[in-house]
C-alpha positions in Angstrom: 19.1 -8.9 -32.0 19.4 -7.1 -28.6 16.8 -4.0 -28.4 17.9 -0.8 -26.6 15.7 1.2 -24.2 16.0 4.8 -24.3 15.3 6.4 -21.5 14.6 10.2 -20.6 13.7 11.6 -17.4 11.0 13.9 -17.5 10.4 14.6 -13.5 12.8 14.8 -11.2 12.4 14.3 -7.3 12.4 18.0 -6.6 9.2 18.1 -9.2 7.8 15.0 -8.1 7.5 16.7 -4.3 6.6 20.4 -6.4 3.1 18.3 -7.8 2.4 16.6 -4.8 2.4 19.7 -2.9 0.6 21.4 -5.4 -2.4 18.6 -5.3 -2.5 18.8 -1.5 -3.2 22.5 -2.0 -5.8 21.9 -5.1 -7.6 19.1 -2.9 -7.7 21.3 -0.1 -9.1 24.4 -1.9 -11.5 22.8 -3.8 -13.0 20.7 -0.8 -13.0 23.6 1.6 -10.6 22.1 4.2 -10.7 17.9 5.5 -14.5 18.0 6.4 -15.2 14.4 5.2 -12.4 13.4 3.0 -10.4 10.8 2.6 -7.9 10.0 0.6 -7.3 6.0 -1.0 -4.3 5.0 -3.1 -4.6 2.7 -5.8 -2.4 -0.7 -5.2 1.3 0.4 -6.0 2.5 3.4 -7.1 -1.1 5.3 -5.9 -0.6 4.6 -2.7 2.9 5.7 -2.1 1.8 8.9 -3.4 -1.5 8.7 -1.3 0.8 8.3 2.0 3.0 11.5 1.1 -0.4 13.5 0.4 -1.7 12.6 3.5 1.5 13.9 5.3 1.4 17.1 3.1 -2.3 17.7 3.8 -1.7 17.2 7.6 1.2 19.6 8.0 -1.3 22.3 6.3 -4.3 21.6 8.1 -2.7 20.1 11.6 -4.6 17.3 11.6 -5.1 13.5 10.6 -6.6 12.6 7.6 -8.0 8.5 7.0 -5.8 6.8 4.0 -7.1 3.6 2.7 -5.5 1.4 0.3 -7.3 -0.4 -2.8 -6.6 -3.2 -4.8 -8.4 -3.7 -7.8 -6.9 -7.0 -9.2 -10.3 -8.4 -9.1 -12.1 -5.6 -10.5 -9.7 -5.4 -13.8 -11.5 -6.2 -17.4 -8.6 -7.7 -18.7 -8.9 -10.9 -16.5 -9.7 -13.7 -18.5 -7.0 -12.1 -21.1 -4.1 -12.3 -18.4 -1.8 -14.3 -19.8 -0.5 -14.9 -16.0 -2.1 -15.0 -12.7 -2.6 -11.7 -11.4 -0.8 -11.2 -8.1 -3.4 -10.3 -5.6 -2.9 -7.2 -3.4 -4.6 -6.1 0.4 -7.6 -3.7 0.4 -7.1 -1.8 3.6 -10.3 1.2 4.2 -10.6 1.2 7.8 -13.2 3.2 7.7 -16.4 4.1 5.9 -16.7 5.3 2.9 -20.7 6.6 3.1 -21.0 10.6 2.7 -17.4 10.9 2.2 -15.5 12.9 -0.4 -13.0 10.0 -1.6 -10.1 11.3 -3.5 -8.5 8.0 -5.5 -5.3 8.5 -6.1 -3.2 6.8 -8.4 0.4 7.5 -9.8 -0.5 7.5 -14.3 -3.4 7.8 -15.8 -3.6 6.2 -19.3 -6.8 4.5 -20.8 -9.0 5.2 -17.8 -9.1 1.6 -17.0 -7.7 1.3 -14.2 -9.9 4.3 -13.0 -12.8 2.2 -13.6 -12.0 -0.5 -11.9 -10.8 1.5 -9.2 -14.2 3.1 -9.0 -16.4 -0.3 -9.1 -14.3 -1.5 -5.8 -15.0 1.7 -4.0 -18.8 1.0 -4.6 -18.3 -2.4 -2.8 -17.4 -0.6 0.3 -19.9 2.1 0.4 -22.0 4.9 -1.2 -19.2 8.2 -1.2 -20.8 11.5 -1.7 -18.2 12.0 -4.7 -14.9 10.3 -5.8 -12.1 12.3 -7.1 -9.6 11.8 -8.7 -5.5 12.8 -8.4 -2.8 11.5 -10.4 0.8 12.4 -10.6 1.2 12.2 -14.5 -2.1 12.0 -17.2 -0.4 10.6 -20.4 -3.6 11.3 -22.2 -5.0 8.1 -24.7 -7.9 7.4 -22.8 -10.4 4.6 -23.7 -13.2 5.5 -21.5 -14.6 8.9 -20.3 -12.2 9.6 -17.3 -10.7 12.9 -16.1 -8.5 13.8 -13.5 -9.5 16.9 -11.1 -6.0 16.8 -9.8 -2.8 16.4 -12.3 0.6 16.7 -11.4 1.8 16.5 -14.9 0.1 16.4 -18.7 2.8 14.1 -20.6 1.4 13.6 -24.0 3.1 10.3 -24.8 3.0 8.2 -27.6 1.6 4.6 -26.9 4.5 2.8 -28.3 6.2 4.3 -25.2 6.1 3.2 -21.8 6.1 6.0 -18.9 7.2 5.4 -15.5 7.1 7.1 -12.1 9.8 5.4 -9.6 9.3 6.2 -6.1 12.4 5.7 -3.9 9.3 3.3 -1.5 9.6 0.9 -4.5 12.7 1.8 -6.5 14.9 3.5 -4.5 14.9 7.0 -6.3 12.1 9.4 -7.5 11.7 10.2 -11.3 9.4 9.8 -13.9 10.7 8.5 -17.0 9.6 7.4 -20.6 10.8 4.5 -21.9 11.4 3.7 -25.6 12.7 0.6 -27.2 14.9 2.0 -30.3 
């Protein structure tokens, strides 16, 4: 027997682009301006939404801000459990990470894990003076004690359902959706 997905879409592009501009302001105001921040996408999704930050925050304060990407495939707890080899992705922080204000950014935010991980990477590459943390959609059902500072979306979600944000980078179109097999 065949299962069926059914799919909603709960975020449209227009929203998508309302949230991320949103954040940039949040990030901005609550960091007083760029002075030592930096911005780092978590390997996929976090880092397209990293990239279009980083645009956003540049056309409001007329200037550059670094982007780094992570990869924390090596960092993850559920290693040895994989029932596949993980697919490893390229770490790119050109710069250093001591003193800085770090804001991880990462497209859902579910158990926290990921979060963590994300987190013991960043270590590796320096001491920051604080990590935050932005995320496009917080689906809530976390395992450890993580909170976002920036959310683009609460989506209370149960866990039988899968949510998705599709970036036209990856997918070709921008939406979140939630997934459900009936």
């Amino acid at each position: 027997m065949t299962r069926k997905k059914n799919t909603k879409t709960v975020m449209d592009k227009e929203g998508i682009d309302r949230c991320l501009t949103r954040i940039a302001y949040e990030i901005l105001e609550k960091n007083k301006g760029t002075k030592d921040l930096v911005l780092v996408g978590i390997r996929t999704g976090g880092v397209y939404l990293a990239e279009r930050l980083q645009k956003k925050i540049s056309v409001i304060e007329e200037g550059e801000i670094p982007l780094g990407i992570l990869d924390i495939t090596l960092y993850r707890d559920d290693l040895s459990s994989a029932k596949r080899k993980p697919r490893l992705g390229k770490t790119k922080i050109p710069f250093s990470l001591d003193d800085k204000i770090v804001v991880l950014i990462d497209d859902v935010l579910f158990t926290g894990r990921t979060i963590r991980a994300a987190m013991d990477a960043l270590i590796d590459f320096g001491r920051p003076k604080m990590i935050q943390l932005a995320v496009l959609i917080d689906r809530g059902h976390r395992e450890l004690p993580i909170r976002a500072d920036f959310v683009g979306k609460n989506l209370p979600s149960s866990l039988w359902q899968a949510v998705s944000v599709k970036l036209v980078e990856k997918n070709g179109a921008d939406e979140v959706v939630i997934e459900e097999e009936t």
